[in-house]
Structure formats: structure tokens, C-alpha cells
NUKEVO-188755 format. One record per residue (C-alpha): residue number from 1; y, z, x; chain. Coordinates in steps of 0.02 Angstrom, whole numbers. Layout:
! residues N
NODE num     c2     c3     c1 cadena
NODE NUM      Y      Z      X      A
...
END
This chain:
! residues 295
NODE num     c2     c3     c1 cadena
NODE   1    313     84   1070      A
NODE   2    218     48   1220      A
NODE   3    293   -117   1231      A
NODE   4    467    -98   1206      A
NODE   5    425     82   1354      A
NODE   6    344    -82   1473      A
NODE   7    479   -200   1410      A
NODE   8    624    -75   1473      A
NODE   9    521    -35   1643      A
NODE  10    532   -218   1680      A
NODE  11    718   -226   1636      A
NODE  12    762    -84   1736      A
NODE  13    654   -138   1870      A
NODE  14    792   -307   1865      A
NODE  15    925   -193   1888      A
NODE  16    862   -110   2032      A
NODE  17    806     51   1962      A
NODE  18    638    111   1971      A
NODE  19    561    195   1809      A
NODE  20    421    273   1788      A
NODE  21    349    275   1615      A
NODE  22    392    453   1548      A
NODE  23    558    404   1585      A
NODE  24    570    229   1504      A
NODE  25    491    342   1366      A
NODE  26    648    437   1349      A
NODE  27    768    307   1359      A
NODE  28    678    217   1223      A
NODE  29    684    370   1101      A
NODE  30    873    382   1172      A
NODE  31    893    219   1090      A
NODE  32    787    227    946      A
NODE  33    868    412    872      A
NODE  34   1046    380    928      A
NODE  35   1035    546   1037      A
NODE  36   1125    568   1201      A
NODE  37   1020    603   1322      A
NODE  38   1043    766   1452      A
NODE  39    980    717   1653      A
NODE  40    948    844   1760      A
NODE  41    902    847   1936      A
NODE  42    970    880   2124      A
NODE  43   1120    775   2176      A
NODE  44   1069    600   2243      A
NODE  45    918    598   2129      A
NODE  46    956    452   2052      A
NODE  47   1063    532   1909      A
NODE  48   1207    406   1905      A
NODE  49   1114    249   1947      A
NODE  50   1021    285   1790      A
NODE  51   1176    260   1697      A
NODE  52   1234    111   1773      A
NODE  53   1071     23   1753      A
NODE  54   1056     63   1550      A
NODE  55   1234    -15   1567      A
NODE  56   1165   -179   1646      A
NODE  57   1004   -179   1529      A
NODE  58   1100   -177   1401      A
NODE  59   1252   -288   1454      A
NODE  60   1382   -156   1405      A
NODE  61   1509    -74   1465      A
NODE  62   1493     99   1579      A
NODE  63   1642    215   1536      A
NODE  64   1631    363   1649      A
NODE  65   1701    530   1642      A
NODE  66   1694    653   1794      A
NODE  67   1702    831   1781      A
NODE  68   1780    940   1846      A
NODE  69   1839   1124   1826      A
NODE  70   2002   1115   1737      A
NODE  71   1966    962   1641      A
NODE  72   2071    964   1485      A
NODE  73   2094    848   1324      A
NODE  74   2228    759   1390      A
NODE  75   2122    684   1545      A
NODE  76   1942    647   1448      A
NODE  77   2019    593   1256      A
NODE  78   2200    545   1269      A
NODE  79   2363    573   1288      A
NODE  80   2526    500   1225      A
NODE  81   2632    386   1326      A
NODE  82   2791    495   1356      A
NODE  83   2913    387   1431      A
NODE  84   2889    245   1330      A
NODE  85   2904    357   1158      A
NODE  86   3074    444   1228      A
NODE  87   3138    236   1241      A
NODE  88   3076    217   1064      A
NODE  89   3171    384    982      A
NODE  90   3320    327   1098      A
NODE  91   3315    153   1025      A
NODE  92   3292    214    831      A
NODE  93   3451    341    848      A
NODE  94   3524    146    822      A
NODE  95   3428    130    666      A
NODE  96   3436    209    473      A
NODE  97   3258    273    470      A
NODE  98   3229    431    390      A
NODE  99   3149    564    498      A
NODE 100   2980    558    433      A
NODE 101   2972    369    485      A
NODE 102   3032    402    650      A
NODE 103   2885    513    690      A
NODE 104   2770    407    622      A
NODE 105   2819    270    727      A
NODE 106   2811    370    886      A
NODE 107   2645    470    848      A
NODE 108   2573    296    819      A
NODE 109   2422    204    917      A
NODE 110   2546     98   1003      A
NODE 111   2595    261   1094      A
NODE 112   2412    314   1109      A
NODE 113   2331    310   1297      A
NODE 114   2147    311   1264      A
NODE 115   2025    403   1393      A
NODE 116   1836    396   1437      A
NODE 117   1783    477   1267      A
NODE 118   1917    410   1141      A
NODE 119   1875    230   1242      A
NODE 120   1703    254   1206      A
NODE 121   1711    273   1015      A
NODE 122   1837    121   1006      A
NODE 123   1728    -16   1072      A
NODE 124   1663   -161    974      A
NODE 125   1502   -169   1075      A
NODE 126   1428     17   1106      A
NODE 127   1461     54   1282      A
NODE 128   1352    178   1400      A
NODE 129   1465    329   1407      A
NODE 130   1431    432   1565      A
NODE 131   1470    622   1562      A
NODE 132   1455    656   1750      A
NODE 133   1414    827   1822      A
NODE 134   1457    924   1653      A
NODE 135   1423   1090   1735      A
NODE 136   1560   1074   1824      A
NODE 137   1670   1078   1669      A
NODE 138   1722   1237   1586      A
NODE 139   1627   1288   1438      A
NODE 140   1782   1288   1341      A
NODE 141   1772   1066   1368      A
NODE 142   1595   1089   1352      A
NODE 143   1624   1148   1151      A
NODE 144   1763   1016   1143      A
NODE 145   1623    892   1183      A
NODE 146   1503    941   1057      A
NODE 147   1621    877    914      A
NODE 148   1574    721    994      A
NODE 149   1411    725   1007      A
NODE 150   1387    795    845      A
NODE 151   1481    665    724      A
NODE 152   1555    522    864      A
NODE 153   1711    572    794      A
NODE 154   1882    629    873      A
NODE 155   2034    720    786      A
NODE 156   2193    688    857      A
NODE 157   2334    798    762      A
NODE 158   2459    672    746      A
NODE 159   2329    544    693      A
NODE 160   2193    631    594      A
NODE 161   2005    595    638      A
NODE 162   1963    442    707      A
NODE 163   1779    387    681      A
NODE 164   1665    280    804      A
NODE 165   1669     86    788      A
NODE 166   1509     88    882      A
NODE 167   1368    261    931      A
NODE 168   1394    238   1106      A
NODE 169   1230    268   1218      A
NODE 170   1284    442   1301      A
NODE 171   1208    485   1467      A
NODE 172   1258    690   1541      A
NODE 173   1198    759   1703      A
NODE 174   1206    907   1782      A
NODE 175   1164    961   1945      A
NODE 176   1129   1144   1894      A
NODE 177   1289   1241   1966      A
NODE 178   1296   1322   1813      A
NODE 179   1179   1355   1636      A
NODE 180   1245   1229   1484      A
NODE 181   1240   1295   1319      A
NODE 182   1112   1278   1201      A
NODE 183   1224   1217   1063      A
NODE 184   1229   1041   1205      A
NODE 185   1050   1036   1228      A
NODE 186    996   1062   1062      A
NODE 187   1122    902   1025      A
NODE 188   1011    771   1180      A
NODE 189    865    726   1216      A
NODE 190    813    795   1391      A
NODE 191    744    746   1571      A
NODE 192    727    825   1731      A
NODE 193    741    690   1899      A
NODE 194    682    729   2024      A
NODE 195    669    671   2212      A
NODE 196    548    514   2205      A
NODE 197    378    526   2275      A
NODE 198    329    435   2431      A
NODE 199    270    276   2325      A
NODE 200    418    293   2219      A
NODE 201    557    290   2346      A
NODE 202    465    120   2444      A
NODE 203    488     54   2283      A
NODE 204    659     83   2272      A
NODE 205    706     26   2450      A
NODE 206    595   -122   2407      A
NODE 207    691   -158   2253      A
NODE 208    879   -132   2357      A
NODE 209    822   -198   2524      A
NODE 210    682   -362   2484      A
NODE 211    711   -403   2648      A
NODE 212    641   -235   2747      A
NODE 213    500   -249   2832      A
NODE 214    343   -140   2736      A
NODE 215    284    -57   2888      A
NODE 216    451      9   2961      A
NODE 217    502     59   2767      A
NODE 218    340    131   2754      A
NODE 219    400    247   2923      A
NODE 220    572    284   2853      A
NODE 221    524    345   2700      A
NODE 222    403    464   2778      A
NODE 223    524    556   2881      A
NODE 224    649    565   2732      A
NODE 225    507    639   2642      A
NODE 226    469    778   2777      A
NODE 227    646    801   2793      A
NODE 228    656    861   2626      A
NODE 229    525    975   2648      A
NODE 230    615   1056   2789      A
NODE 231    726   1211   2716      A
NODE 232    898   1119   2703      A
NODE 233   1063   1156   2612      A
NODE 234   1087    971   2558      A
NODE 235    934    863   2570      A
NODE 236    968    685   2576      A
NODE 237    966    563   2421      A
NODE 238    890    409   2373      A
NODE 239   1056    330   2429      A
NODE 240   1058    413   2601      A
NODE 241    874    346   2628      A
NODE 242    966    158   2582      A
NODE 243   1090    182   2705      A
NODE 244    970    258   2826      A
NODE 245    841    110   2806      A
NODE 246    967    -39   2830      A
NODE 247   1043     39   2969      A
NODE 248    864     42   3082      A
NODE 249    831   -121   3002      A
NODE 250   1008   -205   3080      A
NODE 251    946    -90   3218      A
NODE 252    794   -207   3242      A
NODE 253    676    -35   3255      A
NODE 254    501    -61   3250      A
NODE 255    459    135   3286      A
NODE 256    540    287   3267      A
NODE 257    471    348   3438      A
NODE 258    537    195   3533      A
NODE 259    719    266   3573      A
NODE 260    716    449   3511      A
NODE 261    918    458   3569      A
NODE 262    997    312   3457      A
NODE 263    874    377   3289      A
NODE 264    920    567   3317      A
NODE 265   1114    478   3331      A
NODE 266   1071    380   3161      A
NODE 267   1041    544   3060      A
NODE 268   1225    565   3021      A
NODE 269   1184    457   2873      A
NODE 270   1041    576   2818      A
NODE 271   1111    744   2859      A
NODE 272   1261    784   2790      A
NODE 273   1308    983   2848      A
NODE 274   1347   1062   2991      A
NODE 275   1216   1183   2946      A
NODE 276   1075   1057   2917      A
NODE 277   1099    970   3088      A
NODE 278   1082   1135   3187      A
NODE 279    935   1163   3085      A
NODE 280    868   1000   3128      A
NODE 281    804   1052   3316      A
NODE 282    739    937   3443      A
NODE 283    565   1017   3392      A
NODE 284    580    988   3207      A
NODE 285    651    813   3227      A
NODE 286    492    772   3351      A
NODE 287    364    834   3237      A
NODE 288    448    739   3094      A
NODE 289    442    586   3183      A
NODE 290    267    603   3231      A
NODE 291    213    661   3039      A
NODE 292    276    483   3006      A
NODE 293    195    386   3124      A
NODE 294     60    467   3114      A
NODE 295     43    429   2911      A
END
């Protein structure tokens, strides 16, 4: 077990995702019971990227499906292909087919337009199926999805019940806007992300951006990391502390203190409201950049 947890680190690590162990942990029981796994966590924690990387690791394919409120059947499973069934009746009105073998010709899987989940039972290879931001689905898709999750199996009316040709590895997250069901968490395994610790996030950038210098990184990250501290409606992400970094970087800033006007104009890619950049005062954005330099 401790192998295959180091082995995965090292794979993810490839892929440009930093793990820590109690993670790779999860992921490995993930694969090991066949459970989809639930990922909690703030927006921009990393939620996402988590999915895409298992995809890499495992040289599979990612099949996403983004909630929404509203999301029905016909836009996660399937839905039929319309147009080209009404040419098909039109041409067998030519033909002596007896009405039951008329409908069975249209309601066949030549008319059948697979989405995210009836894709992601159909594969030959098990794909990483990503169920993105399922709080903001109704609860009504959220039971929908548990038939899935239960058996890997889908009923379609005209069809019957089409079984998986491969357990596809099934990644949720959830941002919190809203309490899932018990039913769905009794069904995954569970893990809460959160916003990466000072030695965690140089990682990261270290892993996106080799070519960084350590000491300005080192300076970045610290402000990012005060910044979240600070009391603000959206506090940036991992990927807004990318963006942030390679921009100073192409920059060619050595200190945050050395032109105070072009890195309070570079915080557009940090601070994303109205509301946080009013709250971001000259004080606060002084004492922030002298927390950092300061170490």
C-alpha cells in the first residue's frame, strides 16, 4: 500500500499535480474499491486539475459533465437524434414494414446521441468521468445520478438498461453552495481540498513554471498567502497564483517593493471582484508586500 500511495505521488507529481500523501491515499482506495470519489473544497483549490491528472496517470480519457441548475437527462445521458429519425420514418412510409419494426428501427442506437454519463459507461478503456460542481445541480439530477453510481448502469425506455463496458473512475466536486445528500456520500469515498500551504503552492508553481526563479516565487507565494488571509469574497486560486507568478516573471521583477504602481496594476489577475479590490487598500496592499519580503 505504501508503495503503490508513493508510486501514484510520483506519477502525479509527472503530471503536474502536487499530492500529498493522504490524498494519494484516497485515490489509491478510489482505485482499489471501484468507489467514486466526492472532492470538496473552495473554488480554485485544485478540484478539477485533480481530475485531469488521474486522467493523464492513467492514460484515459476525461469525460466531463458541468452542472448546472436545470440540468436534465437529455443534456448529461442522451438524447435521440430528431431530425435524422423523422428522414428515417419518412423514408420507411416507402417500405412494407410492419409498425413494430418501424419503431424499432428508429428507437435504435444508430439514433442514440450519447452524453458525458452514457459516454462514460460505453468505453472500452475506463475513462475518468468528471461530475463538476454537483451542487449546482438540482437534487432531483442528483437522485438520477445515484442509479449510476450505484450499479454503472443506465435505463433508457426505448432501449432497456444498458450496463457498463468498463467502471469508469468517477471524480464529483462541490464547492459547497448547497448540502448533497447522504444517499451520494454514502455511495464515494470522500476528501476535503483545501488551499495549499506555503510549501505546497512553491511546489506547484515549481512543478508549472521550472523556469521561475526560487527567490521571487518564494515572494509571490507569500503575498498570495496573506491575501487569503485578508477577509475576501473570492480569494484567489492556485491558478490565479500561476498567472500571477509568470506575469512578474515576464515582468523581470526581482522585488515586490521595487515599482509598487505596475504590481498593485498586476493584481487584476489575483483579485477578481469589485468588492475585493476596494477592500484591498493602499495600507493592506503595503503591509502585504512587506509580510512577504520580510519572510
Amino acid at each position: 500500500m505504501e508503495q503503490a500511495i508513493a508510486d501514484l505521488q510520483k506519477r502525479l507529481a509527472g503530471a503536474c499535480y502536487v499530492a500529498d500523501s493522504s490524498l494519494a491515499t484516497t485515490l489509491v482506495l478510489m482505485e482499489r474499491l471501484h468507489r467514486p470519489l466526492l472532492v470538496e473544497g473552495d473554488a480554485g483549490v485544485g478540484k478539477t486539475e485533480l481530475a485531469k491528472a488521474l486522467a493523464a496517470v492513467n492514460g484515459c480519457e476525461l469525460i466531463r459533465l458541468q452542472c448546472y441548475e436545470g440540468l436534465d437527462v437529455e443534456t448529461a445521458v442522451y438524447e435521440w437524434n430528431y431530425p435524422h429519425q423523422m428522414i428515417a420514418i419518412k423514408l420507411q412510409e416507402q417500405t412494407h414494414d410492419t409498425f413494430a419494426e418501424r419503431e424499432a428501427h428508429i428507437f435504435s442506437e444508430k439514433y442514440l446521441l450519447p452524453r458525458p454519463l452514457l459516454r462514460s459507461i460505453s468505453q472500452p478503456v475506463a475513462p475518468v468521468l468528471l461530475v463538476d460542481e454537483i451542487d449546482r445541480a438540482d437534487e432531483e439530477f442528483e437522485a438520477f445520478l445515484l442509479e449510476l453510481l450505484s450499479d454503472f448502469q443506465i435505463t433508457i425506455p426505448e432501449l432497456g438498461t444498458i450496463t457498463a463496458r468498463t467502471v469508469p473512475r468517477v471524480v464529483l466536486t462541490s464547492n459547497g453552495t448547497r448540502e448533497l445528500s447522504d444517499a451520494l456520500r454514502r455511495r464515494c469515498l470522500y476528501y476535503h481540498l483545501d488551499y495549499p500551504d506555503l510549501e505546497k503552492e512553491l511546489r506547484i508553481v515549481a512543478a508549472h513554471l521550472p523556469q521561475i526563479d526560487q527567490r521571487l516565487a518564494t515572494l509571490l507565494v507569500r503575498f498570495v498567502q496573506g491575501l487569503r488571509d485578508i477577509d475576501l469574497r473570492k480569494r484567489p486560486g492556485i491558478a490565479e497564483t500561476l498567472d500571477w507568478v509568470s506575469t512578474l516573471a515576464d515582468l523581470h521583477i526581482d522585488l515586490l517593493s521595487q515599482d509598487l504602481s505596475l504590481i498593485r496594476g498586476t493584481l487584476s489577475c489575483l483579485v477578481k471582484t469589485h468588492e475585493d479590490q476596494q477592500r484591498l487598500d493602499d495600507e493592506t496592499f503595503t503591509h502585504l508586500i512587506r509580510n512577504a519580503e520580510a519572510g
